[in-house]
MARDOVEX-451529 format. One record per residue (C-alpha): residue in three letters; x, y, z; residue number from 1. Coordinates in nm, 3 decimals, always signed. Layout:
// residues N
+--------+---------+---------+---------+-----+
! residu !       x !       y !       z ! num !
+--------+---------+---------+---------+-----+
!    ala !       X !       Y !       Z ! NUM !
...
+--------+---------+---------+---------+-----+
//
This chain:
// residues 237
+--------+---------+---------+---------+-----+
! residu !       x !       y !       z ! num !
+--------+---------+---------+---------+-----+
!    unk !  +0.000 !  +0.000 !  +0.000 !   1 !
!    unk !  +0.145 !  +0.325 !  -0.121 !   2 !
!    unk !  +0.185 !  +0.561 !  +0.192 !   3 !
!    unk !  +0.146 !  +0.905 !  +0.241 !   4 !
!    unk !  +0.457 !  +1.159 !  +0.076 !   5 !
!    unk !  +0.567 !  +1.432 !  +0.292 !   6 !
!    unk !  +0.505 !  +1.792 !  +0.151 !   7 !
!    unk !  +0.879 !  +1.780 !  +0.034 !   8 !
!    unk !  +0.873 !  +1.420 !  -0.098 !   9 !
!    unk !  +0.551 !  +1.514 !  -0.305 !  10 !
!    unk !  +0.644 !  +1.830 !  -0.456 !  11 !
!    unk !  +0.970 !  +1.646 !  -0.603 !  12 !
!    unk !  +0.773 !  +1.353 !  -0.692 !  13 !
!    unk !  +0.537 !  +1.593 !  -0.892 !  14 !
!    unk !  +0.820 !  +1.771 !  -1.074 !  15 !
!    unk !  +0.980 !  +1.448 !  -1.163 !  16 !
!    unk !  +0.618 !  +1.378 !  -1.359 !  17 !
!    unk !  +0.679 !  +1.623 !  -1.569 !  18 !
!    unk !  +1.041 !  +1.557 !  -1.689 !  19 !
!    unk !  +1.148 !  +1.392 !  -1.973 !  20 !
!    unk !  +0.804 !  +1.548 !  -2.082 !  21 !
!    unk !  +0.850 !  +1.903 !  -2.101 !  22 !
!    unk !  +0.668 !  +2.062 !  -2.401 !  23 !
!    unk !  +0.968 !  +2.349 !  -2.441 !  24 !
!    unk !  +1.139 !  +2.017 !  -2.588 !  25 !
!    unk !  +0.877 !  +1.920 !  -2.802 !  26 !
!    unk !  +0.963 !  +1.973 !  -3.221 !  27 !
!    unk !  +0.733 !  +2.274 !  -3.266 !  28 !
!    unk !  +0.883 !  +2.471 !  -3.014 !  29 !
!    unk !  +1.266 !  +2.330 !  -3.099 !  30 !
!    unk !  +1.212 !  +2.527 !  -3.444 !  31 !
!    unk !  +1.083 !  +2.767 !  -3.301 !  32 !
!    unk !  +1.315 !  +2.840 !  -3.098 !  33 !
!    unk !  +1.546 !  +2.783 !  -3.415 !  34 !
!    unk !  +1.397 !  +2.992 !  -3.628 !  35 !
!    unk !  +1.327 !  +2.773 !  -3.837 !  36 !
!    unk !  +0.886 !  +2.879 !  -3.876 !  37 !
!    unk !  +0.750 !  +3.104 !  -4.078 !  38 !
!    unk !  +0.459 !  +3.384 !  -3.990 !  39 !
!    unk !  +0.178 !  +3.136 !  -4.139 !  40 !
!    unk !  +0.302 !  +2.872 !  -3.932 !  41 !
!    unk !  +0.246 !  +3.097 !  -3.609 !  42 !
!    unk !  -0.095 !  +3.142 !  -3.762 !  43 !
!    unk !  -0.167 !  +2.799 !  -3.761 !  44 !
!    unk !  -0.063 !  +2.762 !  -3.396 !  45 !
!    unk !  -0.243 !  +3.074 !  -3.264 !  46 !
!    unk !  -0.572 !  +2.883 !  -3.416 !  47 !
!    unk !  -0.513 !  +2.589 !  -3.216 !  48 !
!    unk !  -0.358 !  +2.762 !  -2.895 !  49 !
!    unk !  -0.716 !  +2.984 !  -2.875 !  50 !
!    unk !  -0.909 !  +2.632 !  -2.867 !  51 !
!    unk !  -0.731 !  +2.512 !  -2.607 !  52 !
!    unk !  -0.620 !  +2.833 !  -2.336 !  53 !
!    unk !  -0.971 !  +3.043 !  -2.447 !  54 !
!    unk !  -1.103 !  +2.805 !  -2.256 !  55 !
!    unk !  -0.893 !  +2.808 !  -1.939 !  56 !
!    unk !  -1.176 !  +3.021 !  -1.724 !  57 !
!    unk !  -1.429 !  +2.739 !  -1.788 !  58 !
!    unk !  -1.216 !  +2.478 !  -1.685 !  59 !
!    unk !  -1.113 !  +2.655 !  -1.369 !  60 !
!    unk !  -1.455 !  +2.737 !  -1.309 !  61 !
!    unk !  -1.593 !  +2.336 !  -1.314 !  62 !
!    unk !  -1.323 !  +2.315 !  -1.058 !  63 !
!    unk !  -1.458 !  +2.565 !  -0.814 !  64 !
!    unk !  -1.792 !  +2.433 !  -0.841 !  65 !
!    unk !  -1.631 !  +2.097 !  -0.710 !  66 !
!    unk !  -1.421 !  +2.299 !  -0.412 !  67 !
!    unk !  -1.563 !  +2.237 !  -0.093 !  68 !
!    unk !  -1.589 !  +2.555 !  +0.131 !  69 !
!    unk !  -1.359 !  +2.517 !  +0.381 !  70 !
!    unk !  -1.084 !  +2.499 !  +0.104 !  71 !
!    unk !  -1.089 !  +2.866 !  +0.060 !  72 !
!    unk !  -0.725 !  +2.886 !  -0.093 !  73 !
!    unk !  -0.806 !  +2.671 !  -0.401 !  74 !
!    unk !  -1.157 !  +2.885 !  -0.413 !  75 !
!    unk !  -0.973 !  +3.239 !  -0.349 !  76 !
!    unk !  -0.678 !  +3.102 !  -0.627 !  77 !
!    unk !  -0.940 !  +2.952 !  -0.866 !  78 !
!    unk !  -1.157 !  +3.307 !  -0.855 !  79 !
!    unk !  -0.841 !  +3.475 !  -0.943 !  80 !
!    unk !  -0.689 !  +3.299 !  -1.168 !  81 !
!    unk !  -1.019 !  +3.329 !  -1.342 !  82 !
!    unk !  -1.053 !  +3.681 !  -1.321 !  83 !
!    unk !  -0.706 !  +3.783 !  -1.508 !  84 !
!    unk !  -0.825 !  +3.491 !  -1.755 !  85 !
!    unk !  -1.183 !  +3.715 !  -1.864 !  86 !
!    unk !  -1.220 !  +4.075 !  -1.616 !  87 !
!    unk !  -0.886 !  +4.219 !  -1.604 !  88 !
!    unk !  -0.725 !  +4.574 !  -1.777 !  89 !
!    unk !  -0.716 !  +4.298 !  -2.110 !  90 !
!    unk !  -0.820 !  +3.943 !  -2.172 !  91 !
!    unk !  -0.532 !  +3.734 !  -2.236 !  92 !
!    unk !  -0.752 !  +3.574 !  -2.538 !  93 !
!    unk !  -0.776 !  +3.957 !  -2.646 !  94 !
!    unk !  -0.380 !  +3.934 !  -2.666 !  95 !
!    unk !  -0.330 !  +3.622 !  -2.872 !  96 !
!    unk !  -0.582 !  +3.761 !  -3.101 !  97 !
!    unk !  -0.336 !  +4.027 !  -3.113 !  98 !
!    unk !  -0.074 !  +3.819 !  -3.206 !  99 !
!    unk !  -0.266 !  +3.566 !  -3.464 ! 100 !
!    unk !  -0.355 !  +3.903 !  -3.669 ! 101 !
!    unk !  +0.034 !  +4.001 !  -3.669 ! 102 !
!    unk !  +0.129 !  +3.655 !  -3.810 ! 103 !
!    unk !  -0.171 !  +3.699 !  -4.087 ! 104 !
!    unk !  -0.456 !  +3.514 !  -3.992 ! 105 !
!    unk !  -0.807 !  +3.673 !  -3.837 ! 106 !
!    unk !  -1.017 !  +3.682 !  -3.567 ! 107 !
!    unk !  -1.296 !  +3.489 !  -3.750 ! 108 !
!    unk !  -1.058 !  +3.215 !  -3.803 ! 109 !
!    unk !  -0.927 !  +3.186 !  -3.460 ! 110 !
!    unk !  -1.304 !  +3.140 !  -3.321 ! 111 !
!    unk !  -1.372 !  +2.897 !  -3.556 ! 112 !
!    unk !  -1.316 !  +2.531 !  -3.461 ! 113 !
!    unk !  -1.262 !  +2.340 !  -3.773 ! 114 !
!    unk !  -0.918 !  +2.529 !  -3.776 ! 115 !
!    unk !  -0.795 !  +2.340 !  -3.471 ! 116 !
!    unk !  -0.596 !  +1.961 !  -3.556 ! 117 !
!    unk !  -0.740 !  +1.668 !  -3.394 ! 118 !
!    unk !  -0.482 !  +1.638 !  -3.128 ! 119 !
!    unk !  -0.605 !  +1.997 !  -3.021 ! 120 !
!    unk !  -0.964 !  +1.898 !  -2.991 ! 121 !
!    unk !  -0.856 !  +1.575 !  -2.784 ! 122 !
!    unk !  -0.654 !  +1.824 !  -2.539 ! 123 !
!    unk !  -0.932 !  +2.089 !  -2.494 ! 124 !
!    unk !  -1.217 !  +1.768 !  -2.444 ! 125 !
!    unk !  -0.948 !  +1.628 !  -2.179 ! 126 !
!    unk !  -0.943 !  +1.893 !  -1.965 ! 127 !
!    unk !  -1.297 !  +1.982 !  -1.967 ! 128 !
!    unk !  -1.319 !  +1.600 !  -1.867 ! 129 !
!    unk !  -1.077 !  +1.650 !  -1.601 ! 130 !
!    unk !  -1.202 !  +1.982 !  -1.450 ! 131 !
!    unk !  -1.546 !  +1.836 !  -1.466 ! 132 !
!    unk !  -1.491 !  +1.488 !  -1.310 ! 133 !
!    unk !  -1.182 !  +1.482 !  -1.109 ! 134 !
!    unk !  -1.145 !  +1.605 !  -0.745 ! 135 !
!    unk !  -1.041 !  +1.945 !  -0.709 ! 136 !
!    unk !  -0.747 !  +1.894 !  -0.617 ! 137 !
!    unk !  -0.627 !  +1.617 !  -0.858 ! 138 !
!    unk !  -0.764 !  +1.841 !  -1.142 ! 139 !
!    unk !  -0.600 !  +2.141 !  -1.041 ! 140 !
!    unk !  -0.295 !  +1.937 !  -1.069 ! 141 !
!    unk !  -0.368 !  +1.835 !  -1.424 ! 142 !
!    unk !  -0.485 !  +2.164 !  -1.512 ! 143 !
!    unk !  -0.204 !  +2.392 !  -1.342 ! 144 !
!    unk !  +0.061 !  +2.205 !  -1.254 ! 145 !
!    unk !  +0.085 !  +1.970 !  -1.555 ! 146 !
!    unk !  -0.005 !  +2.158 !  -1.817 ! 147 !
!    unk !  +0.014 !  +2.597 !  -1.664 ! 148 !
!    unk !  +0.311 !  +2.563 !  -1.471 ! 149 !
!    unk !  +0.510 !  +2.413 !  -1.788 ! 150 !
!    unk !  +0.429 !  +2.778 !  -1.975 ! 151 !
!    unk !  +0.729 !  +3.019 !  -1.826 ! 152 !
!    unk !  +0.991 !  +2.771 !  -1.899 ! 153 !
!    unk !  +0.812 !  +2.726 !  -2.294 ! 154 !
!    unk !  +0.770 !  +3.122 !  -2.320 ! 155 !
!    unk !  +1.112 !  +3.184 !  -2.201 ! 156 !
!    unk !  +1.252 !  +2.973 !  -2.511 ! 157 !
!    unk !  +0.996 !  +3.161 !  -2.689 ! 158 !
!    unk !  +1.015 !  +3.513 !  -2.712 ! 159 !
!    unk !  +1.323 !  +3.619 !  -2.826 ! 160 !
!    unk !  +1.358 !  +3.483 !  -3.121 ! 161 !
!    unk !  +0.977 !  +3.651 !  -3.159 ! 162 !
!    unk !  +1.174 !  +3.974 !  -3.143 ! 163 !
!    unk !  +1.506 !  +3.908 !  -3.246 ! 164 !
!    unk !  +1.448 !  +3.661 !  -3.539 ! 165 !
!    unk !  +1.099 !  +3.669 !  -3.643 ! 166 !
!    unk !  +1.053 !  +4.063 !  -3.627 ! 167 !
!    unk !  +0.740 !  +4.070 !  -3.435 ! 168 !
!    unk !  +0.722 !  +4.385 !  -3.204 ! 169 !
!    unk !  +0.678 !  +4.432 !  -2.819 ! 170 !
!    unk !  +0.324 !  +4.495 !  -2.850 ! 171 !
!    unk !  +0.292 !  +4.218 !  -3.043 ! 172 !
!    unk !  +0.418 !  +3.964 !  -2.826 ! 173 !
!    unk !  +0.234 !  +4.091 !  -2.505 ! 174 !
!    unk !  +0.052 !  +3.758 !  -2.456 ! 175 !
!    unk !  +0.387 !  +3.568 !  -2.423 ! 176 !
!    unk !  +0.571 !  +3.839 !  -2.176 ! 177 !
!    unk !  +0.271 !  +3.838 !  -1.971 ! 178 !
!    unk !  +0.229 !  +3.478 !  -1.908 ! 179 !
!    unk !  +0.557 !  +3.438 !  -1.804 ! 180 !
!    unk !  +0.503 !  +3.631 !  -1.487 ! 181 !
!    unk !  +0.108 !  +3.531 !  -1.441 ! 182 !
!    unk !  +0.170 !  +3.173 !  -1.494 ! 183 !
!    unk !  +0.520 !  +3.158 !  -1.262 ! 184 !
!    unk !  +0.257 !  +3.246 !  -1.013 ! 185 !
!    unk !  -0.032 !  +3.089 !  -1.088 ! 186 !
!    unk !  +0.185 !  +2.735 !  -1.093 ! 187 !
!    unk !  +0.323 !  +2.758 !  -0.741 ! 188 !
!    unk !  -0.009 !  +2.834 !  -0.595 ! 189 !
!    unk !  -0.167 !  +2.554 !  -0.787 ! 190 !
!    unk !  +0.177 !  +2.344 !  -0.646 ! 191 !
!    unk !  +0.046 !  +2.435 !  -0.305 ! 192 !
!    unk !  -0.265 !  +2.373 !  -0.331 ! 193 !
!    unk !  -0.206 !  +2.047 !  -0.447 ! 194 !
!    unk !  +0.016 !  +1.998 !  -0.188 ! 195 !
!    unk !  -0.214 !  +2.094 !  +0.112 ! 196 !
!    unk !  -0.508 !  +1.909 !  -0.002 ! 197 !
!    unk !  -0.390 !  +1.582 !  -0.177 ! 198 !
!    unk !  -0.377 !  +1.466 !  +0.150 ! 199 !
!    unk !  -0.433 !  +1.097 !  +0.147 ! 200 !
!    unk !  -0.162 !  +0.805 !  -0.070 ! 201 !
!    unk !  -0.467 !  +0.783 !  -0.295 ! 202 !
!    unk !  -0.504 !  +1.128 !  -0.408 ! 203 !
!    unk !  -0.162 !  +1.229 !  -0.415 ! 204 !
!    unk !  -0.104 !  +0.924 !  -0.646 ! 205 !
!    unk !  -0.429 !  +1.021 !  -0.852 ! 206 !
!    unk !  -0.232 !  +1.372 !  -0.886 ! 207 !
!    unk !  +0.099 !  +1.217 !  -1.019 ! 208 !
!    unk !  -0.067 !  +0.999 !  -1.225 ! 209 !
!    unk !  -0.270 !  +1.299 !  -1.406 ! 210 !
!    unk !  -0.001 !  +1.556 !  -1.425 ! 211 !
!    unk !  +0.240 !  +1.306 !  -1.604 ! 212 !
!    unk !  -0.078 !  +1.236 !  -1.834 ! 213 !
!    unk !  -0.124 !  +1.643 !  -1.869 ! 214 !
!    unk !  +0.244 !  +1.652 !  -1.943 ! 215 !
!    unk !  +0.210 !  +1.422 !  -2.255 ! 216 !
!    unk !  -0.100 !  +1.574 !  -2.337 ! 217 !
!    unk !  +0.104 !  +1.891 !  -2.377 ! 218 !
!    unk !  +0.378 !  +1.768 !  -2.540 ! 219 !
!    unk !  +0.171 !  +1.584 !  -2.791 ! 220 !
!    unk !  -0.017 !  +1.872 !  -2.878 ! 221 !
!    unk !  +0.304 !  +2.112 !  -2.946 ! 222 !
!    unk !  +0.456 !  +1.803 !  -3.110 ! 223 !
!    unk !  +0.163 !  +1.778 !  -3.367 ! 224 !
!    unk !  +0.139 !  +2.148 !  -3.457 ! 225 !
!    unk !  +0.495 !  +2.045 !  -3.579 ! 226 !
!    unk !  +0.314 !  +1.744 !  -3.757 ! 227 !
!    unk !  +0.068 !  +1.878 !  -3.909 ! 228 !
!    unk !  +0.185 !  +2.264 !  -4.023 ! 229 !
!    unk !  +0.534 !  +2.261 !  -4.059 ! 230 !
!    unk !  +0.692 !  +1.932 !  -4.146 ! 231 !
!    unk !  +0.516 !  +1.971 !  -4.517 ! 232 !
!    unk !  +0.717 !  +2.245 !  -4.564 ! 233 !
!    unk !  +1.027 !  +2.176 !  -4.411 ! 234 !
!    unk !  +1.067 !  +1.849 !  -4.437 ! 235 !
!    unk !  +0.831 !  +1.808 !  -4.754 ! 236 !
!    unk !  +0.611 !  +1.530 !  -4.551 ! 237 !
+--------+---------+---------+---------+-----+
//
């Protein structure tokens, strides 16, 4: 029978699920990174990453209806966390919109579904399944510590070359520079939360198990943007 990690032994054990799984790694973000992609190609990923973030308020949102009352720091963090999502000075949506235009593609064609890939569909369904089903504090490990808390280290690869390669401007790129502070945030207090109220062997194994699975569901999702938009022209696949 699995016994019960301290706080130390679990945080580690929860980094270690996301290892060797990191979607900064993945072949999308490798070129890049490279600068190896082209404006249509960040297009094309802006049409799937709206499917699967614009979303992120809903998600959160079947979590707090699942958040007991006495767990007020998930419910003050899940609130939040919503809020900057949809209420604050700008939606972040509002800012990859922003960005989509500058690579050439519009609005109407970010809001539109049937320009998402099939691996993007399967990651937006899973985490309305997660946040819908799973206890609150096994899905806020899927939701922010598998797949949020990955998005600092991915946007810190990514902006740069944004800049210094690709020519896009500061204004521009304000969805990336932003989420590199929010989300630093946002993960720890989701890594806390988990922490504080995974509090049995069973849960805190339900959390590993789910934020290795958010992880690959991450990592296969960046990997097939690669797939799908820019090996055809790279490689000629």
């Amino acid at each position: 029978m699995p016994k019960l990690l301290n706080k130390d032994e679990f945080r580690a054990a929860l980094e270690d699920a996301i290892k060797g799984r990191e979607a900064k790694n993945a072949s999308f973000s490798q070129a890049w990174a490279n600068g190896e992609l082209q404006r249509h190609h960040f297009a094309r990923w802006a049409e799937n990453h709206y499917h699967y973030v614009g979303p992120f308020a809903d998600y959160l949102g079947y979590i707090y209806a699942n958040t007991p009352d006495h767990a007020t720091d998930a419910k003050d963090f899940l609130l939040q966390n919503m809020y900057e999502e949809e209420l604050s000075d700008i939606r972040h949506t509002d800012l990859l919109i922003r960005f989509a235009e500058a690579c050439g593609t519009t609005k109407e064609r970010i809001h539109d579904p049937s320009n998402m890939n099939a691996v993007t569909r399967g990651l937006q369904g899973w985490c309305y399944a997660v946040a819908m089903r799973e206890h609150f504090a096994v899905a806020t490990a899927a939701l922010v510590v598998g797949l949020e808390s990955q998005v600092p280290s991915i946007y810190r690869k990514q902006l740069p070359p944004l800049i210094e390669k690709y020519g896009f401007t500061e204004e521009e790129v304000e969805f990336f520079d932003l989420h590199i502070t929010s989300d630093e945030v946002h993960g720890e207090r989701g890594y806390q939360i988990v922490l504080e109220h995974a509090n049995t062997p069973e849960l805190q194994q339900k959390c590993l198990d789910i934020v290795r699975a958010g992880a690959e569901m991450r990592f296969s999702y960046t990997k097939a943007l690669f797939d799908t938009y820019v090996a055809p022209d790279l490689l000629g696949v």
